[in-house]
C-alpha positions in Angstrom: -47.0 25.5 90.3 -45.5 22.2 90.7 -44.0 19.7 88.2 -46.9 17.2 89.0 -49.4 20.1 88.0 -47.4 20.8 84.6 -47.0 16.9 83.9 -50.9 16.7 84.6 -51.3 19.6 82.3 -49.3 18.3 79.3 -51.0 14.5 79.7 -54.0 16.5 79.3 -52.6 18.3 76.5 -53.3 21.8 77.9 -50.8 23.4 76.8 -52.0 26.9 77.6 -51.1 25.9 81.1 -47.1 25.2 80.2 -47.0 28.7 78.3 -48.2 30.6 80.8 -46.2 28.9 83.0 -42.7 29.6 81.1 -44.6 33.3 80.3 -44.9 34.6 84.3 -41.3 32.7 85.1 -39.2 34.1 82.0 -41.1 37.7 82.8 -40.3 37.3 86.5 -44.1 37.0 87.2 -45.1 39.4 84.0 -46.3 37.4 81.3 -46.1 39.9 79.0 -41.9 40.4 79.7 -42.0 36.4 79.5 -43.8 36.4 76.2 -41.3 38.6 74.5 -38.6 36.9 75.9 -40.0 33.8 74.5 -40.2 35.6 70.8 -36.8 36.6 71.4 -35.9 33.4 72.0 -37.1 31.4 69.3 -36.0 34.2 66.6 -32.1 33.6 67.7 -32.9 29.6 67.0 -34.5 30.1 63.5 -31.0 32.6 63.2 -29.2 29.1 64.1 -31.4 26.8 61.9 -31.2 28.9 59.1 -27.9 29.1 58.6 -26.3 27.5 55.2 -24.0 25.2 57.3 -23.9 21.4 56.2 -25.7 19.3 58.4 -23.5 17.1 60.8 -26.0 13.6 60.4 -23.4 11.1 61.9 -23.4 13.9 64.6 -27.1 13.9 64.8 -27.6 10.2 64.8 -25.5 9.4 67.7 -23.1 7.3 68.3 -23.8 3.8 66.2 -23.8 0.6 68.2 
């Protein structure tokens, strides 16, 4: 797949295309291997954005101009 493909697929808002697509290249060509990867993936950033840490907003907002 090409990046003119996926940008065509997400202007169209077919997203299935772009999952699939992170799916069979996570999973080296298994979609099933990129699907739990994905899973995997996510659960270790809800561990990060759950944690009781005080949010950094000056951090967040960038640097003020």
């Amino acid at each position: 797949m090409s990046v003119a493909y996926l940008r065509g697929a997400v202007a169209r808002g077919d997203l299935e295309k772009v999952i699939r697509f992170i799916r069979s290249h996570l999973g080296d060509g298994n979609e099933a291997v990129g699907k739990d990867e994905v899973d995997r993936s996510w659960i270790e950033a809800m561990k990060i954005l759950l944690r009781e840490e005080p949010v950094d907003r000056k951090f967040i907002a960038g640097p003020q101009t």
